[in-house]
N, C-alpha and C positions, 0 to 999 in steps of 0.2 A: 696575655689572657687568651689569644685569638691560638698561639703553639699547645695551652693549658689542653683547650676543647681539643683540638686534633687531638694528643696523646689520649685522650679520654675515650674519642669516638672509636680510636684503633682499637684500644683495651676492651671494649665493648664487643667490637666486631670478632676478636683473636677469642674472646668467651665463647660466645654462639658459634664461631665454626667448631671451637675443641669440642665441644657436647654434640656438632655432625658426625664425628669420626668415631668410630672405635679405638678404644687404646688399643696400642702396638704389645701382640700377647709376643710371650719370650719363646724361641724354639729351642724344644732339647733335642740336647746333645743326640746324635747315631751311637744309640748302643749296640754295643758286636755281640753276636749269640757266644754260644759257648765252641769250643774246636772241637771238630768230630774227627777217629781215624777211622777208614774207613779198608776193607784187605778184602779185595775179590778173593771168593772160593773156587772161581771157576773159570780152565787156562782161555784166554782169551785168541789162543792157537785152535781151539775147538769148540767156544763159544761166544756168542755175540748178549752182551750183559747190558742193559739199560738201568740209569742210576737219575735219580731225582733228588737235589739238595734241598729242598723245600720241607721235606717227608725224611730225609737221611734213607730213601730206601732203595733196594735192587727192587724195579718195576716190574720185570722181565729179562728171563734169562733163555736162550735159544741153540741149540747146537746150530754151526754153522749151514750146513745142508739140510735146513729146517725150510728152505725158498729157495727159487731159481729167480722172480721178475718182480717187480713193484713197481705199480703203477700208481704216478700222482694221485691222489684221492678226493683232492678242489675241483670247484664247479669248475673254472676254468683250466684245469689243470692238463699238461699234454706230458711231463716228462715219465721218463720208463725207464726204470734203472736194473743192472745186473747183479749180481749179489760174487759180487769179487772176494768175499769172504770163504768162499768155499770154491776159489779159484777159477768161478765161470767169467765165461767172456762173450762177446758176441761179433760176430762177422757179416759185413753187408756182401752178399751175392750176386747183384746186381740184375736179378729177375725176377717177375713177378707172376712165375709157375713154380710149382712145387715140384713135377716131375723133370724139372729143369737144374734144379738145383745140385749142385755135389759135394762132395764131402771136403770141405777145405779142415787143414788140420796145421798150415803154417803158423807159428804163432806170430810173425809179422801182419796177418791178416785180419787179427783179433783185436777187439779195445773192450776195455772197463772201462768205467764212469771216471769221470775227473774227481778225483777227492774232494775238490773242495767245493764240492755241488751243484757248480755253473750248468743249468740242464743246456746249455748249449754245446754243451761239449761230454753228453753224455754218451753213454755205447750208441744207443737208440737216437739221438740226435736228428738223424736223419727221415724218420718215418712219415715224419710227415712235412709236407713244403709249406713254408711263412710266409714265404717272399709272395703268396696269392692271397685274398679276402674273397671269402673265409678260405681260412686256413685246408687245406687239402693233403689226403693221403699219397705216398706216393706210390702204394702199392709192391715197392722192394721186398722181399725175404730176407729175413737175417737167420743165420746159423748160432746157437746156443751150445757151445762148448767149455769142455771143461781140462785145465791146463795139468798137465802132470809133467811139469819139469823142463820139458823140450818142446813140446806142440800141445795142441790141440784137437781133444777127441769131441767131436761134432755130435750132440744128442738129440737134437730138436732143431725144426725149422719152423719159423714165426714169421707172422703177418697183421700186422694193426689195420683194419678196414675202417674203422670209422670210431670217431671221438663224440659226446656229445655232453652237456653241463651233469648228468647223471651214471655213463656208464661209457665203456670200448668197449666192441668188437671184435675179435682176434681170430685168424685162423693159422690153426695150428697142424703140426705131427710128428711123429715120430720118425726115423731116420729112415725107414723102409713102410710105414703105416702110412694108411691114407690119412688125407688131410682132414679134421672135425674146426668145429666153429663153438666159438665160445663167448659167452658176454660178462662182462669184467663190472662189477656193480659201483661207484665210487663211493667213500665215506666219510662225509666230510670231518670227522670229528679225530681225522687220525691223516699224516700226513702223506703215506702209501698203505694200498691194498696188494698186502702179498699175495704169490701163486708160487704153487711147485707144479711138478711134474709126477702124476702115480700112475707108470707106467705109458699107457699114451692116452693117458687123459689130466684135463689141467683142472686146479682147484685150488680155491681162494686156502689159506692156512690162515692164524692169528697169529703175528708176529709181533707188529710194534705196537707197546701202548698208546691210549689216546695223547694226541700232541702237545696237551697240558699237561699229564704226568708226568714228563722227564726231562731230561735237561742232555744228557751226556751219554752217549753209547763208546762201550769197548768193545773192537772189533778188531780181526784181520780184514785188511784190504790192500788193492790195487792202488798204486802211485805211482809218479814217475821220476826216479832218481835221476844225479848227473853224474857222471863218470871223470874221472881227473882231469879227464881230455873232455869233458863239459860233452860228452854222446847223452842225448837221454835214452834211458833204460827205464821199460816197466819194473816193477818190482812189488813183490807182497810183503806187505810192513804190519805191526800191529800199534794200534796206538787207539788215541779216542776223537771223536766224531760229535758235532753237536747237534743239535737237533735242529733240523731246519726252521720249525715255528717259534720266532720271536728269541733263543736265544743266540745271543752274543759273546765275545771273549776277547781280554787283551791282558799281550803277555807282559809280565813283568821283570826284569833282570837286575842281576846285582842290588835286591832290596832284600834286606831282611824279613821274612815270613812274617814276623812278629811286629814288624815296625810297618806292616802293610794295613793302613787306612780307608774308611771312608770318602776322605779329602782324595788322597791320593788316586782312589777309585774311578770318581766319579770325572776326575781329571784326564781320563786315558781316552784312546781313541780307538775305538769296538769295531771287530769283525765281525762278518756272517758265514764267513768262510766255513767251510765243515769241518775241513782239517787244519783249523785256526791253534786248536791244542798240536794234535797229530800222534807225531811218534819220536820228535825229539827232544821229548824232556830225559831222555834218553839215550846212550851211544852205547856202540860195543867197542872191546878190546879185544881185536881178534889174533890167536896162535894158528897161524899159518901149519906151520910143522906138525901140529897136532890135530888141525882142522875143526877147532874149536871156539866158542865167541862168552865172554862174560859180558855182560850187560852193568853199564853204570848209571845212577841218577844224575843229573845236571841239579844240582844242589843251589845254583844260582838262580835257576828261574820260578817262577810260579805264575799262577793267572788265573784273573780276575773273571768270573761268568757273571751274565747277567741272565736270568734264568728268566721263564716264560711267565714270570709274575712279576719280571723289575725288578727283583734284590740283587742285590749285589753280595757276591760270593768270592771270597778267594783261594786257594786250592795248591796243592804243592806234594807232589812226591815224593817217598819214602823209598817205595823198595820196588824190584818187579819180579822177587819169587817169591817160594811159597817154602817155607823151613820147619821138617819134621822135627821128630824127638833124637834122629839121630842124626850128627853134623854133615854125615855123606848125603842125607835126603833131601836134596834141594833141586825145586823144578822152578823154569822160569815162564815166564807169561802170567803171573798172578800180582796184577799191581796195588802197591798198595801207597792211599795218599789222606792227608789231612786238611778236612779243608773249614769256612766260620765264614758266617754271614754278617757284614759288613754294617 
C-alpha cells in the first residue's frame, strides 16, 4: 500500500510540473533561398565594385582613382589606409618639416596596407605612437606616391596632427606647394571617410556605402607574393575584399557547390581577414614565349560569407571574363560567380 501512495504522489507531481513548462515547439528545417548568378559589368582592373548578398545588389561602383586616403570613421578609430588600387603607396620620411622633406621614388621605400586589414601593419601604421596613454602623434611626414612599374613618383606629403572621437587633423601639400591644414570629419555609419587630392587641395569624396549595405568589394590591390625562393614580393593582385564591419568567410574545398549546407556551414571556422576570399580562387597559365597569361577558375573551391546580418551565404566562381558576340572579344577581369543563402 505504502509503494501504491509514492507512485501516486510522483504521478501527481510529474502533472503539475508538465503544465509549468511549455511544450517543446518543433524547429524547421533551414530553407536555402533560391541560387543567384551574378557577372560584374565593370573590369575590376579599373574599378572598385561593392556587392551586397542580402539585396543581390551592386552597392556601389567607383573608378579606381576615385581616392587617395581613408581614414577610419569609429569613435575610436586611428587607422588610415592607401588606396593600392590605383597603385598608391606611402613612404615614411622621417621628419617632421615639410621643407625638409625629398622626393623619394624607390619603390623599396614604399608600403601599402596589408591586405588583410591588420591596421597594424598598415602604410600609415606608424603616425601615431601606442606604446604612450593617451595615444600620441608622432609628427612624421609620409610621402603619397604613385607606382608605375619601376618606382615611385611622390605626389603629396602628409601629416596627421591630432585624432579625436569625432574628427583628424591633417596637414598637408603638394610636392612644391606650401603646406594647408585640413580637418577630416569621422562618420560613423560607414567604415572609412575617403579623400582625394584636387590639385593641392584635399576633399572628402563618397566612396564606400554605409557598412550595413555590403558584404564584399572587388578590387585591385597591393599584397605580398612569395617567389619560388620563398623572397617576398609586393605585387598588385585583383581579387575580393570583405568588408570589415561584422562580415566573415571560410573557405570550402573539394565539396560539391550543390551539396554545400547549412549543417555544413555553420560548422566551419570564420575569418575576418579581408583578403580571406582574395585572388585565388583563381591561377594563371602563363606563355612565357608569347608573354601572355590565361586566367583559370579553381573549380574546387567555394566560400561560405557570413554577411553583416548573420546569414549565411555560399558563393563559387564561374568565370573571370567578359564574352562578346564575337569569339575573338574576350576581356578579362570581369568575374563572374553564383552564390544561395544558406
Amino acid at each position: 500500500m505504502k509503494n501504491v501512495l509514492i507512485l501516486l504522489t510522483l504521478f501527481s507531481f510529474a502533472i503539475i510540473f508538465q503544465g509549468c513548462f511549455e511544450k517543446d515547439e518543433k524547429v524547421p528545417p533551414q530553407v536555402p533561398g533560391d541560387a543567384s548568378d551574378v557577372a560584374l559589368q565593370n573590369s575590376i582592373y579599373d574599378y572598385q565594385v561593392y556587392f551586397d548578398f542580402g539585396t543581390n545588389e551592386i552597392r556601389a561602383v567607383h573608378l579606381n582613382n576615385s581616392w587617395v586616403l581613408a581614414f577610419d570613421a569609429s569613435a575610436d578609430g586611428w587607422d588610415i589606409s592607401v588606396n593600392s588600387g590605383n597603385l598608391y603607396g606611402v613612404a615614411p620620411t622621417g621628419v617632421d618639416d615639410f621643407d625638409s622633406v625629398t622626393a623619394l621614388t624607390s619603390a623599396e621605400l614604399y608600403r601599402f596596407d596589408a591586405a588583410d586589414g591588420n591596421p597594424d601593419s598598415s602604410a600609415f601604421s606608424n603616425w601615431i605612437d601606442r606604446s604612450v596613454v593617451p595615444w600620441k602623434p608622432t609628427g612624421e611626414i609620409f610621402l603619397v606616391g604613385q607606382y608605375d612599374g619601376i618606382k615611385y613618383s611622390p605626389v603629396w606629403k602628409i601629416r596627421i596632427d591630432s585624432m579625436t572621437e569625432k574628427s583628424y587633423k591633417v596637414t598637408y601639400s603638394g610636392m612644391e606647394s606650401k603646406p594647408s591644414t585640413a580637418v577630416i570629419n569621422k562618420n560613423y555609419n560607414m567604415n572609412f571617410v575617403h579623400v582625394t587630392f584636387d590639385g593641392d587641395s584635399l576633399k572628402p569624396v563618397n566612396i564606400e556605402p554605409p557598412k550595413t549595405d555590403w558584404d564584399i568589394l572587388f578590387s585591385q590591390y597591393g599584397t605580398i607574393l612569395y617567389t619560388d625562393d620563398g623572397l617576398p614580393t609586393p605585387y598588385f593582385v585583383r581579387g575580393v575584399l570583405l568588408n570589415p564591419f561584422n562580415v566573415q568567410a571560410a573557405l570550402v574545398d573539394n565539396q560539391p557547390f550543390d551539396s554545400i549546407d547549412y549543417d555544413i556551414a555553420q560548422a566551419l571556422r570564420y575569418s575576418e581577414k579581408r583578403d580571406l576570399i582574395g585572388h585565388d580562387w583563381k591561377y594563371p597559365v602563363i606563355d612565357f614565349d608569347a608573354n601572355t597569361a590565361v586566367y583559370y577558375i579553381r573549380k574546387d573551391s567555394s566560400w561560405i560569407v557570413k554577411d553583416t546580418d548573420g546569414l549565411y551565404y555560399k558563393m563559387h566562381f564561374l568565370s573571370y571574363y567578359s564574352y562578346g558576340s564575337d569569339t575573338t572579344d574576350v576581356e578579362k577581369g570581369y568575374p563572374e560567380f553564383v552564390f544561395q543563402e544558406l
